[in-house]
C-alpha positions in Angstrom: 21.1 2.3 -93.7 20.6 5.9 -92.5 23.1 6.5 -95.8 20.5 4.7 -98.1 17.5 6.6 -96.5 19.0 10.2 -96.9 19.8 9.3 -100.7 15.7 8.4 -101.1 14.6 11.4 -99.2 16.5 13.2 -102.0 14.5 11.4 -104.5 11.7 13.7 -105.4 9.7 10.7 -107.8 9.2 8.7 -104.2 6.6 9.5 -101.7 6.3 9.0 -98.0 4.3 6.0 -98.3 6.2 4.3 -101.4 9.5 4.6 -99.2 7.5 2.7 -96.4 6.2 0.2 -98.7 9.7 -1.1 -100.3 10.9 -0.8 -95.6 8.1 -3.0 -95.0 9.1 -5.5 -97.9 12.3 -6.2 -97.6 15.1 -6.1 -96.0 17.9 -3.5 -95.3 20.6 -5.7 -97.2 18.4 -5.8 -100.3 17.6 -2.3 -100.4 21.1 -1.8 -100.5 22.0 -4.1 -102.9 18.9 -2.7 -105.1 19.4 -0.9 -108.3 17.1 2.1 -109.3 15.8 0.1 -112.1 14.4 -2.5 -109.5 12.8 -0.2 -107.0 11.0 1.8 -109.6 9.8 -1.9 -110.8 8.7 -2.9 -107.3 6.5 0.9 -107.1 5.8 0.3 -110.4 6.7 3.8 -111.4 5.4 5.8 -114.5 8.0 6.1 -117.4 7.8 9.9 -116.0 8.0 9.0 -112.8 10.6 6.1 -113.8 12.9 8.9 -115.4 12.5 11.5 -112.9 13.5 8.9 -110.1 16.7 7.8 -112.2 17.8 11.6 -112.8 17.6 12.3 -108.9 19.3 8.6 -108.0 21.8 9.9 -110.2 22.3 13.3 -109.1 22.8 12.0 -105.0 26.4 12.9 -104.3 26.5 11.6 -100.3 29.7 14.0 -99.2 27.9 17.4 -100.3 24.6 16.5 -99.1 26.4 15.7 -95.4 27.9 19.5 -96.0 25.3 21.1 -96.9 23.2 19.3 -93.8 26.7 20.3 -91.4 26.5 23.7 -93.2 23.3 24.3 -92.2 22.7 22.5 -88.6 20.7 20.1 -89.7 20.9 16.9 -87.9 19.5 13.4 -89.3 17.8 10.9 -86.7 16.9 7.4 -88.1 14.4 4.7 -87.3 17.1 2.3 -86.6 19.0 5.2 -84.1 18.6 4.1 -80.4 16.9 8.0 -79.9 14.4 7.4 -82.4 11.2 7.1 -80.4 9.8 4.9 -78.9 6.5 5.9 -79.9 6.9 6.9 -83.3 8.5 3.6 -83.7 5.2 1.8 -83.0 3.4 3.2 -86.0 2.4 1.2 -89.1 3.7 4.0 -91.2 6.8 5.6 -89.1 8.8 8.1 -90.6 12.2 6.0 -91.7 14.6 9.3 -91.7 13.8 12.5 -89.6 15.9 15.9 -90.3 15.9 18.2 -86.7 17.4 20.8 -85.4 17.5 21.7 -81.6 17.6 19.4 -78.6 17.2 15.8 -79.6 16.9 15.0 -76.3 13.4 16.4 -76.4 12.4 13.3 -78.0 13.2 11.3 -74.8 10.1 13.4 -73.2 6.8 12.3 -72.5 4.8 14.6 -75.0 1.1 16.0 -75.9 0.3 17.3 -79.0 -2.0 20.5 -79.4 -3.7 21.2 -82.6 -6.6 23.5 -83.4 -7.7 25.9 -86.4 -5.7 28.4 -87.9 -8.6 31.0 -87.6 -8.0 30.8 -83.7 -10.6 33.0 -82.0 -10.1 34.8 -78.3 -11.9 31.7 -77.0 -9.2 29.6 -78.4 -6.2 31.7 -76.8 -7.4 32.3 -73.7 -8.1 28.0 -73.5 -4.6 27.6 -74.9 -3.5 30.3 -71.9 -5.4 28.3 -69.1 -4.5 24.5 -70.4 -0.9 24.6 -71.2 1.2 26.1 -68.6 -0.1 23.6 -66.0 0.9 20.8 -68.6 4.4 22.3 -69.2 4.5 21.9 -65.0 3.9 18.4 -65.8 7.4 17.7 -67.5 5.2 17.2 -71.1 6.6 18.7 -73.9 4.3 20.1 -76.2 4.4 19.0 -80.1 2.4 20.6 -82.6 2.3 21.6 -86.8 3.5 25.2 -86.5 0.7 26.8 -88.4 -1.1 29.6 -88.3 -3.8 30.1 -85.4 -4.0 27.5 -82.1 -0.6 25.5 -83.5 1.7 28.6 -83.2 0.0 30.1 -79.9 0.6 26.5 -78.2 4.1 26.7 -79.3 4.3 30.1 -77.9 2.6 29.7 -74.9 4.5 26.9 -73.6 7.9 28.9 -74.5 6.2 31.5 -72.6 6.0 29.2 -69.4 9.4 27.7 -69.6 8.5 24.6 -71.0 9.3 22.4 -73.8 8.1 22.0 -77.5 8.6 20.4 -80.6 7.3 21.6 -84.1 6.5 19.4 -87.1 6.7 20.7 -90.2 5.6 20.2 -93.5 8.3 21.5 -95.8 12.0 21.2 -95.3 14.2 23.4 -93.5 15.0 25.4 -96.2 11.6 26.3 -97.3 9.5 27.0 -94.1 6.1 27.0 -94.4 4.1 29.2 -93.2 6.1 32.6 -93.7 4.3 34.2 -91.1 5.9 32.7 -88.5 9.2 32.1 -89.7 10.1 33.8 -86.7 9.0 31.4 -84.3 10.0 28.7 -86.1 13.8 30.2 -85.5 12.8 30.9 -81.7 11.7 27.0 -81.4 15.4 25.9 -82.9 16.8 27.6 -80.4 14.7 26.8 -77.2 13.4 23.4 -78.8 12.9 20.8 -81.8 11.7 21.0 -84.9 11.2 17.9 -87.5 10.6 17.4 -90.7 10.6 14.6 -92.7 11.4 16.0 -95.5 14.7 17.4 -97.4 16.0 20.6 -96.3 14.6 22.0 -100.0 11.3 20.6 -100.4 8.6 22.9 -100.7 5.5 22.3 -98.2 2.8 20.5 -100.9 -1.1 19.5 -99.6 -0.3 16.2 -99.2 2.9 16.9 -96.8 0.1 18.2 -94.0 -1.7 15.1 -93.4 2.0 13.3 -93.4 2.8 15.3 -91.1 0.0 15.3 -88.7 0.6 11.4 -88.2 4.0 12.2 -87.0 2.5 14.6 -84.3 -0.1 12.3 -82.9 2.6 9.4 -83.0 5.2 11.2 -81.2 2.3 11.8 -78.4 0.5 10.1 -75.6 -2.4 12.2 -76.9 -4.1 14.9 -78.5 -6.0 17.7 -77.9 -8.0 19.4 -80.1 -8.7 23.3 -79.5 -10.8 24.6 -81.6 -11.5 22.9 -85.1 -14.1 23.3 -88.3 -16.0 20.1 -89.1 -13.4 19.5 -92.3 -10.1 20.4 -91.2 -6.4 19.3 -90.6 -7.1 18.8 -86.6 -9.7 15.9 -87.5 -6.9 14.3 -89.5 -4.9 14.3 -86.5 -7.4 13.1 -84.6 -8.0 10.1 -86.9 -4.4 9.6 -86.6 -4.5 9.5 -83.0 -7.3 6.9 -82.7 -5.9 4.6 -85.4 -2.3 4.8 -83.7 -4.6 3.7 -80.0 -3.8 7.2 -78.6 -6.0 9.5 -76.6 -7.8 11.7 -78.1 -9.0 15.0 -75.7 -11.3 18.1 -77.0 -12.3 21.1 -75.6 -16.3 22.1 -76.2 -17.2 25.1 -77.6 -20.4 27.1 -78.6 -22.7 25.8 -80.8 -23.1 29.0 -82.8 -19.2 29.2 -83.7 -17.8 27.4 -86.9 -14.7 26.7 -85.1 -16.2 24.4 -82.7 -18.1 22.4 -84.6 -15.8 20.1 -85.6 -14.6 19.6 -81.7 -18.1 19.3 -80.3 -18.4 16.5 -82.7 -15.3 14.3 -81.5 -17.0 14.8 -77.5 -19.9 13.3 -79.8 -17.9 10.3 -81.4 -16.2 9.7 -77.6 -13.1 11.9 -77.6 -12.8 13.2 -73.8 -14.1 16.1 -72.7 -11.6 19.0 -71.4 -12.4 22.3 -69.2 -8.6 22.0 -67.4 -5.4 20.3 -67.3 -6.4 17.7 -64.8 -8.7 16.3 -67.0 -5.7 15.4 -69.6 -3.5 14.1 -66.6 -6.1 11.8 -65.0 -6.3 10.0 -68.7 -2.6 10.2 -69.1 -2.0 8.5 -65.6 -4.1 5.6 -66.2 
């Protein structure tokens, strides 16, 4: 099956949620046994979309995509895979086919995620400084969307520490996204995981981002928010976390600062209040 999901990943007319759809109505045999004409029936495709779908089904040659992955590292975890997580696995929505590269067995870990805005303040450091070392000494591995801003200094700082982290992104491989920190996205290959769900060429769209974020909060027993505008990516993660029955933790800020308003509202709505680490681990125990 992880054959069947590779060659729809490489399918640029299906989406994310499409794929799901046609997992959630049948069965593995007759996706297999299904021919391009009926599963652009059952999505009830376009004719554009239709022809853009046949062209790419087409196009699939199994043996040189495997190379190129091999040629490149990249390794391909499936939902039916016994590492898949557990987690993840729980979702309504789960991603069906994962490409990674670094240690897999980071997905065994118990895991937080950290999100936060991309216009990180010194506020939002030296909180990210102070919370995540002690939660690295806590064997959590810390996942988070690579961006710009809180994502890449939670990444770093837990790196920093010696502990573990795991990066989600919303392009393929082969087309990181952000630019800026291509960098540490290499460093994080190397020391830890990064996923995408999608094909090692796909360019990072706006739609991949909120994919994306349901895939961070799923892997995770929770979430904390550092630092986030009252219409931004974090909030989608944090929706994500409360419909997948996940914590949800937020540090306060000031009431004069943009960046925090969207964080003072979750301790509004009920997400827990943070000032340190213990505050997370007290939840997490229970």
């Amino acid at each position: 099956m992880k054959n069947w999901l590779l060659h729809m990943r490489y399918c640029s007319a299906i989406s994310v949620k499409q794929l799901g759809r046609l997992w959630r109505e049948f069965t593995a045999d007759q996706l297999r046994r299904m021919s391009p004409e009926e599963i652009a029936t059952n999505l009830e495709m376009s004719e554009e979309q239709r022809d853009r779908f046949k062209n790419d089904f087409s196009r699939f040659h199994l043996a040189n995509t495997l190379l190129e992955l091999e040629r490149y590292q990249i390794d391909l975890i499936s939902i039916e895979d016994t590492c898949y997580p557990s987690l993840l696995r729980e979702l309504y929505d789960p991603p069906l086919l994962l490409f990674t590269k670094g240690d897999v067995g980071l997905l065994a870990w118990e895991k937080l995620a950290v999100v936060g805005t991309r216009k990180m303040t010194e506020y939002g450091k030296r909180i990210i400084n102070q919370l995540v070392a002690p939660l690295c000494k806590e064997s959590l591995a810390i996942v988070s969307g690579l961006a710009m801003g809180i994502d890449a200094e939670a990444h770093r700082e837990a790196m920093c520490v010696g502990g573990k982290t795991i990066a989600v992104i919303g392009s393929g491989f082969l087309q990181f996204y952000p630019i800026e920190n291509k960098q540490l996205f290499e460093k994080i290959m190397k020391e830890g995981l990064v996923l995408s769900e999608y094909a090692p060429h796909v360019t990072a769209r706006k739609w991949h981002f909120p994919e994306r974020n349901r895939i961070i909060s799923g892997l995770s027993l929770g979430t904390l928010i550092v630092q986030a505008e009252k219409r931004s990516g974090s909030l989608i993660t944090a929706d994500a976390a409360l419909n997948q029955n996940r914590e949800v933790f937020t540090v306060p800020g000031s009431v004069f600062q943009r960046s925090s308003a969207g964080t003072n509202k979750l301790i509004q709505e009920g997400a827990k209040l943070v000032t340190e680490a213990s505050d997370i681990m007290e939840e997490l125990r229970q």
